[in-house]
N, C-alpha and C positions, 0 to 999 in steps of 0.2 A: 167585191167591187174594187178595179185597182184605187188607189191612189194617187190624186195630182199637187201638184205643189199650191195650188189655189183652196184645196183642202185642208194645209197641212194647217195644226196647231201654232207650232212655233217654226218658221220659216227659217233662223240660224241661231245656231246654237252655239256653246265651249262645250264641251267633253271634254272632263279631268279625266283621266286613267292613269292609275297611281303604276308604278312600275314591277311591284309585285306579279299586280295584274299579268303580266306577258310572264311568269314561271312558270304556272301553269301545276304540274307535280314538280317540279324542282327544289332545288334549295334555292340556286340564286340563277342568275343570266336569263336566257329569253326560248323558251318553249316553244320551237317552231308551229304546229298544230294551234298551239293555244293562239299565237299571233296569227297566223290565217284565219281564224275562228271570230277573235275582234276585228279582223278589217271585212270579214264578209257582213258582221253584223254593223257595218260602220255604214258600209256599200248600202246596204240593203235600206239605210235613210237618205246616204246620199241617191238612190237612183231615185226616191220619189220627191227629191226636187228642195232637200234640207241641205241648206251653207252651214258647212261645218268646220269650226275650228276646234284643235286638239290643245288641251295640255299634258304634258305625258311627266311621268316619274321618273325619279331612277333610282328607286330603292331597291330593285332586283339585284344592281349593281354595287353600288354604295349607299350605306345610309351613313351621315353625318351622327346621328346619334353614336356609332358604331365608334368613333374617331379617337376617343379617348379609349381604348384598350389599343392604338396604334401609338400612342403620343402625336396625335396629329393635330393641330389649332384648330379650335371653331371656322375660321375665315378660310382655312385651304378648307380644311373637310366640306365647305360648303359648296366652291369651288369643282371640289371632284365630283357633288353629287351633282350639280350642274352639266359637269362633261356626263356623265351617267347620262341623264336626259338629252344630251346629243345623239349618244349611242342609240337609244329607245327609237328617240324621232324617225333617226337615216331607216333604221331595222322596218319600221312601220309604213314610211314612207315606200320604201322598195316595193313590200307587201301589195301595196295597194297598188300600186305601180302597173307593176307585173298581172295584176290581175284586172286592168283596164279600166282601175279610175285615174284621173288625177290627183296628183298632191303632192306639195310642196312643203319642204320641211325648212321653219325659218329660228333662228338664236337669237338669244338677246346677249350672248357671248359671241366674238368676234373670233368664227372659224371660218374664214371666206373660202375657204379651197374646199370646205365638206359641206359645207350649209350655208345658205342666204342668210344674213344678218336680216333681223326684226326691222323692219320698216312698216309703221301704222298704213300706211297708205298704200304699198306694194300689198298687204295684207289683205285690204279690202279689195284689192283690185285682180287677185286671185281669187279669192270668195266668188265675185261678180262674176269673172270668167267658169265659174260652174268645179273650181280645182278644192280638195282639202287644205285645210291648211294646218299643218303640226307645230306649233310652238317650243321651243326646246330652251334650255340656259335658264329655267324656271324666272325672274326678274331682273336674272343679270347683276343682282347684288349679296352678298351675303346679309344670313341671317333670316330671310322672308322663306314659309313655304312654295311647294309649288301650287297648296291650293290658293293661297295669296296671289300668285303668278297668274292662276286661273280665274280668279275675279278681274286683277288688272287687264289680262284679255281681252276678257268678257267686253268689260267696260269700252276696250279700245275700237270692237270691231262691232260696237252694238248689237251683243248679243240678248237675243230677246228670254234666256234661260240659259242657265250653267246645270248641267247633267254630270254628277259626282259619283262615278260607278264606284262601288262597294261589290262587297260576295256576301252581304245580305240583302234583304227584301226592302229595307230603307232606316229609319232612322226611331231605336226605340227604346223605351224607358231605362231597361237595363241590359246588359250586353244579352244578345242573343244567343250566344255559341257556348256562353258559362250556367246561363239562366233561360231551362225551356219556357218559363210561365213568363217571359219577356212580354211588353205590349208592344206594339207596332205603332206609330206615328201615322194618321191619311195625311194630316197635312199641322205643321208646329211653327210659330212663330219667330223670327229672329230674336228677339228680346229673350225668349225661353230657351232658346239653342244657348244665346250669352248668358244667360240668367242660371241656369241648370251645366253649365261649362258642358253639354254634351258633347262626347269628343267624337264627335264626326267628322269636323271640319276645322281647320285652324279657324279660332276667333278673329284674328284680323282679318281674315276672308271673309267672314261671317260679317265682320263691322261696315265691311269696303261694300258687300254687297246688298246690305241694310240701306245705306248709304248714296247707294245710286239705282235701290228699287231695283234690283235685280233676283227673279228667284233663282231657288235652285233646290233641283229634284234630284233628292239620294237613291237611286235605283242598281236594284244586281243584276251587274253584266252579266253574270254566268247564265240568264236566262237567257234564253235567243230571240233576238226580235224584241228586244225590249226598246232598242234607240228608236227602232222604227213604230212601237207604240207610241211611246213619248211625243215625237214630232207630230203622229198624227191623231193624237189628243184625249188617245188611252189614259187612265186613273192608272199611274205604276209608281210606284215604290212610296216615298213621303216629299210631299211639299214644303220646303221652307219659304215662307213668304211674307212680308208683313200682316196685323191683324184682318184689318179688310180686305186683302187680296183673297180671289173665288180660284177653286180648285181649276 
């Protein structure tokens, strides 16, 4: 039975996708196949009627942790990873483009000739108009991640769930990839995410979205059809959410 937007679970969303994410088999840069592959499976919520905002990575390209085997400063190397996630943005945006959705890729770094600067309110008013919206420049400050970036988002454009894609099945006891007898997470509380430092998600993202009762569901893109689970109210990957909040 199709699905309508009057169906969906969560009507708009954030999508973090780290920039890894778009290698694909690579070492570093952007996997064409692999980036067609996440805008069809992006498409395939937006056509059943989910407003979606993106926050995108750029560790495909730069990772500031890297920075010190360059002599390079905290504050530029944060910088570069920043431009990194313009590159992501424009690359995604095209994608989608080209393939007959809307979307619009906006900075919170001020590149006016490649990208709209971040405007809270132009933000919504693309959402409304039925367009993606990609978020780039992670906060626009050094030192915050970009899942920090993607809570603040979240936050700005009243997103009703932050969807934190990973390349596992969600969020669990011990690493999955090192330890096959790992447990898997249905659904874990903020306090235990901060409490247990699980490192899935920057803590301050984790505080910010405590903070303004935002959940947020760790799910593996590498499935297909997972966004479009999610939205339309499928049980996938794990729940972070306060104690009382219902799956």
């Amino acid at each position: 039975m199709p699905v309508s937007q009057s169906d969906l679970r969560f009507k708009r969303i954030l999508l973090k996708l780290s920039g890894e994410s778009l290698m694909g088999d690579r070492n570093s840069g952007i996997n064409p196949p692999t980036l067609k592959d996440i805008a069809s499976d992006i498409q395939s919520a937006h056509r059943v009627g989910a407003q979606i905002g993106i926050v995108i990575g750029g560790g495909n390209i730069f990772r500031g942790i890297e920075s010190s085997e360059y002599s390079i400063g905290r504050v530029t190397a944060d910088y570069m990873g920043m431009l990194a996630t313009v590159i992501n943005a424009l690359a995604l945006r095209e994608v989608l483009s080209a393939t007959g959705t809307p979307a619009s890729a906006m900075s919170a770094l001020a590149i006016d000739r490649a990208v709209e600067p971040f405007d809270r309110n132009r933000a919504l008013k693309h959402l409304d108009q039925g367009r993606i919206v990609i978020f780039a420049g992670g906060t626009g400050n050094p030192f915050f991640t970009t899942d920090t970036a993607a809570t603040l988002r979240a936050t700005e454009i009243n997103a009703q769930v932050i969807l934190k894609a990973t390349q596992v099945d969600g969020v669990y006891d011990r690493d999955p990839v090192t330890e096959p007898g790992a447990k898997l997470f249905r659904k874990i509380s903020y306090d235990q995410v901060l409490r247990d430092r699980l490192a899935v998600i920057d803590l301050t993202a984790i505080s910010m979205a405590m903070e303004q009762h935002i959940p947020i569901i760790v799910f593996n893109m590498g499935k297909k059809g997972n966004i479009k689970r999610i939205v339309s109210g499928q049980s996938v990957g794990t729940l972070i959410a306060g104690e009382g909040d219902e799956r």
